[in-house]
C-alpha positions as a Markdown table, in Angstrom:
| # | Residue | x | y | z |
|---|---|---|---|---|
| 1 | Unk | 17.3 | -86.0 | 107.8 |
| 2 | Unk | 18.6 | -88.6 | 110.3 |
| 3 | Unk | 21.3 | -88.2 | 112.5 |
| 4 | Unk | 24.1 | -90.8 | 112.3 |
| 5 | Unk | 26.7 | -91.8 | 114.6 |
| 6 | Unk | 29.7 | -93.6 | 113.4 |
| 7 | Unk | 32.2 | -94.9 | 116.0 |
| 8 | Unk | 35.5 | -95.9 | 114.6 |
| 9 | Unk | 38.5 | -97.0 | 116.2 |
| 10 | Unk | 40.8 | -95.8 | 113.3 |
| 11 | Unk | 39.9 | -93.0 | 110.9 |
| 12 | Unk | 41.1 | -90.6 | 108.1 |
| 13 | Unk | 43.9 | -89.6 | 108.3 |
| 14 | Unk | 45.4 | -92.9 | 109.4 |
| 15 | Unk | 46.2 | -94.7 | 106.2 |
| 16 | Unk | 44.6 | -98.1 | 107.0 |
| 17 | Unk | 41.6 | -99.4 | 105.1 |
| 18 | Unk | 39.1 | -99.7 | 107.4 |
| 19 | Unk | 39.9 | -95.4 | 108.4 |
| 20 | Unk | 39.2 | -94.7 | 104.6 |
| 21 | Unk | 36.1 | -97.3 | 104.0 |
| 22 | Unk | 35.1 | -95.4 | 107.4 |
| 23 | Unk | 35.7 | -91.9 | 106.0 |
| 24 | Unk | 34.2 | -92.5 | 102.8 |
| 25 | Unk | 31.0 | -94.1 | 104.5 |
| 26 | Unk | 31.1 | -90.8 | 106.6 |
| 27 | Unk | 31.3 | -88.8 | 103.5 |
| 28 | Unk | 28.8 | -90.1 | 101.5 |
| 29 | Unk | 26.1 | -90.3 | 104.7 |
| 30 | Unk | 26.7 | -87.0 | 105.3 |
| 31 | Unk | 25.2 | -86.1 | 101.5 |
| 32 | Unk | 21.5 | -86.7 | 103.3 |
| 33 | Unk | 22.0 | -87.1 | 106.8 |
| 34 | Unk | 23.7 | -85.4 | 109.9 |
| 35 | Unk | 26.5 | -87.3 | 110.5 |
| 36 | Unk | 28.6 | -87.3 | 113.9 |
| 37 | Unk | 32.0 | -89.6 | 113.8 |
| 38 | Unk | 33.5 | -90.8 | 116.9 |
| 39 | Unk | 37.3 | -91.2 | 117.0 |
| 40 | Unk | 40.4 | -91.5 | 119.1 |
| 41 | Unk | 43.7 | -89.5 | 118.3 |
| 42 | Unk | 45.6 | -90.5 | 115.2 |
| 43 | Unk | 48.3 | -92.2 | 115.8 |
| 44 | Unk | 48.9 | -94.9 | 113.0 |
| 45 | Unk | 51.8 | -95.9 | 112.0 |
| 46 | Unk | 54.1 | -95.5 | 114.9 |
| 47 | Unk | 55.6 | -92.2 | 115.4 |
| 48 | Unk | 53.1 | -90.2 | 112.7 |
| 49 | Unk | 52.6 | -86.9 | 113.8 |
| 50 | Unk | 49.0 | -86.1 | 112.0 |
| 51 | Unk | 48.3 | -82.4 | 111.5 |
| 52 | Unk | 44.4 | -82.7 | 110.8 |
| 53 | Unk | 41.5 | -80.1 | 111.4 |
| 54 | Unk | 38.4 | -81.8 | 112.7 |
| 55 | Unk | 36.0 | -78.8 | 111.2 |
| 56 | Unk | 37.4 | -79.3 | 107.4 |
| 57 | Unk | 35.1 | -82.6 | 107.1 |
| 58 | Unk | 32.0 | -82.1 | 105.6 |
| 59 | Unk | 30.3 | -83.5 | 108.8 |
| 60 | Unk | 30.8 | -83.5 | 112.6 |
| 61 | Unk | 34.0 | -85.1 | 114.3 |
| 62 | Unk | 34.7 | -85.3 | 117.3 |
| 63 | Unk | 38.1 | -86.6 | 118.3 |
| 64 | Unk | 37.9 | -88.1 | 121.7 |
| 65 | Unk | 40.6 | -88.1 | 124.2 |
| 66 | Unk | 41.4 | -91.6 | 125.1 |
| 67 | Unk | 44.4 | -94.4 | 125.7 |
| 68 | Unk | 45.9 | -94.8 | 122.2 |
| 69 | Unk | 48.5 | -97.8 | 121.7 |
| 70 | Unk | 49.9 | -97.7 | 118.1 |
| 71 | Unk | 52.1 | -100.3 | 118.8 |
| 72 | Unk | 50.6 | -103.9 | 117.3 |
| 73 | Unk | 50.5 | -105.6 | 120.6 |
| 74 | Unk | 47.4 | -107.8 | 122.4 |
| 75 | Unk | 47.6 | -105.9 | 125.6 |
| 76 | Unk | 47.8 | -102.4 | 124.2 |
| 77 | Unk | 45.7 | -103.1 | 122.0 |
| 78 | Unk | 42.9 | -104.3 | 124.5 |
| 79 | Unk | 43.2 | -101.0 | 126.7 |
| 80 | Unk | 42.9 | -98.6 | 123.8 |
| 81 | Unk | 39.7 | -100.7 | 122.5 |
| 82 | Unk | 38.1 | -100.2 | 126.5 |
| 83 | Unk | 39.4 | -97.1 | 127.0 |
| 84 | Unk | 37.9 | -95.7 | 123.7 |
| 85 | Unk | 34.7 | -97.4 | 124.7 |
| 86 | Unk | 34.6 | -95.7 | 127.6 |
| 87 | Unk | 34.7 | -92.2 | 126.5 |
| 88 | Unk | 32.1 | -93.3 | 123.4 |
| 89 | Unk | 30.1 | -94.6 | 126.2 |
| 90 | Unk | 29.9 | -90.8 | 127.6 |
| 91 | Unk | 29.1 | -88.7 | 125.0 |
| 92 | Unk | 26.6 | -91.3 | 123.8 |
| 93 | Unk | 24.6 | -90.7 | 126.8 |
| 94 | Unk | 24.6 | -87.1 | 126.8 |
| 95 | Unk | 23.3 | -87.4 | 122.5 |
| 96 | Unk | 20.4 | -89.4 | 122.0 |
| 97 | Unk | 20.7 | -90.6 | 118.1 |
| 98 | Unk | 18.5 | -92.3 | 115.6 |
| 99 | Unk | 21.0 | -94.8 | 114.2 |
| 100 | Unk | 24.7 | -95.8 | 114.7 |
| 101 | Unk | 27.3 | -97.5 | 112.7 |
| 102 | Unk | 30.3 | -98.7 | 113.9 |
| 103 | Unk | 33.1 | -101.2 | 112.4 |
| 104 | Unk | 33.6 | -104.3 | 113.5 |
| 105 | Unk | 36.8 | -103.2 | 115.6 |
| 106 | Unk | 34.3 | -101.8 | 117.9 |
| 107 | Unk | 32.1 | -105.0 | 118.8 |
| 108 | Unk | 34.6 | -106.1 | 121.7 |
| 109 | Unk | 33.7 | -102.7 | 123.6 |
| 110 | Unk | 30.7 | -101.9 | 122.1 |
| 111 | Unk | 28.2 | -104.4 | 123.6 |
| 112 | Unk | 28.1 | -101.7 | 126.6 |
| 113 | Unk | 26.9 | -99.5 | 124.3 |
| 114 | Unk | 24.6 | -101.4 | 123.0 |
| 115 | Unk | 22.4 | -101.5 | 126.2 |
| 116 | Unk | 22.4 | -98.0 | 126.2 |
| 117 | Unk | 21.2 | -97.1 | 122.8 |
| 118 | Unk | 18.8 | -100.1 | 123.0 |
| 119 | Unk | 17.2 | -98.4 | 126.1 |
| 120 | Unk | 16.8 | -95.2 | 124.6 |
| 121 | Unk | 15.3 | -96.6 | 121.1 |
| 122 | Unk | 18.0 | -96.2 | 119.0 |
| 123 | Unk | 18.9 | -98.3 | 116.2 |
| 124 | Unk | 22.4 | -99.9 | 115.9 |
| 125 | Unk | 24.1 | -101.2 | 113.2 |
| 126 | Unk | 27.4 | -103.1 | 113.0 |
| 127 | Unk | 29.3 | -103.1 | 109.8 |
């Protein structure tokens, strides 16, 4: 079994379609594998108030406290993508794991990442 790391921006519960491809790649990882996702609070669509249990998936995840901006705006938007990098950056150097996916909404923070996991040997993967 390989431990997996998946990074997302937006996840399950949020109804957007990257969160659900996200959740379902999650799901069906976590069949073989130990699987550990990343998130910041929901908080898709504006003014959703999620009630979600973080232990009721069938793998780890770990919701991150970090800037959120659910409003569709550049600025906003920009801080929540390099604050939540931040935070992954963290608790990715405290784990050491053996492969890590992450969507595409990730590659504007996640080249910082990148040089860490490189450095430790870990395979990354964007999708």
């Amino acid at each position: 079994m390989k431990n997996i790391l998946i990074i997302s921006a937006v996840f399950h519960p949020e109804p957007l379609t990257s969160a659900m491809m996200n959740y379902d790649l999650a799901v069906e990882l976590a069949k073989k594998h130990n699987v550990t996702v990343l998130r910041p609070k929901p908080s898709r669509p504006i003014g959703k108030d999620y009630q979600y249990d973080d232990a009721s998936y069938p793998f780890k995840c770990v919701t991150l406290d970090s800037y959120t901006h659910p409003q569709s705006e550049l600025i906003g938007r920009f801080k929540e993508s390099i604050g939540f990098g931040q935070v992954c950056k963290r608790y990715i150097r405290e784990i050491r794991f053996c492969r890590v996916c992450s969507s595409t909404a990730e590659q504007i923070y996640g080249i910082t990442g990148i040089k860490i996991l490189n450095n430790k040997g870990v395979f990354t993967v964007f999708i």
